[in-house]
N, C-alpha and C positions, 0 to 999 in steps of 0.2 A: 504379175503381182506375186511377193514374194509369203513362205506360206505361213502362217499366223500357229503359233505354239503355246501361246499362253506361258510363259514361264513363269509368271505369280502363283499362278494355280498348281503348277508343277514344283515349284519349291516349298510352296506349303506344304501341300501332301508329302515330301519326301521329308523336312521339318518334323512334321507330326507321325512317322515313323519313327525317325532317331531319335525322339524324344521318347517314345516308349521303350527304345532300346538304352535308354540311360541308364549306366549299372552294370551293363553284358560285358564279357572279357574279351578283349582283343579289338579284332577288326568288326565283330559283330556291334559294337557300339556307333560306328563313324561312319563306315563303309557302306553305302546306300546298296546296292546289293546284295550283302552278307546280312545287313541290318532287316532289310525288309524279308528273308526268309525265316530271320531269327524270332523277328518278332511275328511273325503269323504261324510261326508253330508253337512260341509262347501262348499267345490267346488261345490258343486251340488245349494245350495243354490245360490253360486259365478254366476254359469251358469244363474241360473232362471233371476237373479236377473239384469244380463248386459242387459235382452231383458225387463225385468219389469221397467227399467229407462228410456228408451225411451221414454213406456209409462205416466209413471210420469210426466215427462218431457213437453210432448205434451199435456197434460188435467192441468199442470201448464198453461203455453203458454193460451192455449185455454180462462181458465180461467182471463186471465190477459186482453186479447184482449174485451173478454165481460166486462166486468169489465167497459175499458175505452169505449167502442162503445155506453155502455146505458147513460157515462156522456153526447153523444151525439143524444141522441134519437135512437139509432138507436139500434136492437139485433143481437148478434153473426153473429147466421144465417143471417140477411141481410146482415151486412158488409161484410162479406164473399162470397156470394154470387156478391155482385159489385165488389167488390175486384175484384175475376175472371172474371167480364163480361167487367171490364175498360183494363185487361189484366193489372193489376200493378202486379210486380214478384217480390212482398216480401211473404219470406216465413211467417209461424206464428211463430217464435223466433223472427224473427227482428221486427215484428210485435208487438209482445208481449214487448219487450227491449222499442221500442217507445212507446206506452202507459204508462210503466214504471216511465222511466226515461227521455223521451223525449216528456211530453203532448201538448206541440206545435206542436211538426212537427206529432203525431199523429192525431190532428186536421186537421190540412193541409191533410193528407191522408184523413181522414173520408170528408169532404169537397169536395174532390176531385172527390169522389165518389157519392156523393149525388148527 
């Protein structure tokens, strides 16, 4: 008896690789081999990358809050520091957004603090 391979199964799966490779340059797009190493170091990149934004994210932030804290004499670390000791419960995003784009009312906070 002759040996059974499934090729439905087998073309989907390879299907649903090259499909995530839509977009890649070259042979990484078409080429089931090339395709499927490209796209499983993508996901993996995908992976690293959803916890590496965070990061990013918060050392933005960070940066932005010092930024407006030394137009008022003051550093990161202290405002931060008062921040928590006045109990004000903004986080550093909305923190960050008010120095931004809101330099009055982050005034008002730093003020507030002092």
């Amino acid at each position: 008896m002759p040996r059974s391979v499934n090729a439905v199964a087998s073309r989907a799966r390879r299907k649903k690789v090259l499909k995530l490779a839509k977009g890649f340059f070259g042979r990484r797009k078409n080429v089931w081999t090339v395709a499927k190493n490209a796209v499983e170091k993508a996901l993996c990149y995908a992976y690293r990358d959803r916890k590496q934004k965070k990061r990013n994210f918060r050392a933005l932030w960070i940066m932005r809050i010092n930024a407006g804290a030394r137009l008022h004499g003051m550093s990161y670390s202290q405002f931060m520091g008062k921040v928590k000791a006045n109990n004000i419960e903004l986080n550093r995003k909305v923190l960050a957004d008010l120095a931004m784009n809101h330099p009055e009312a982050f005034a008002a906070v730093v003020n507030k603090v002092k």
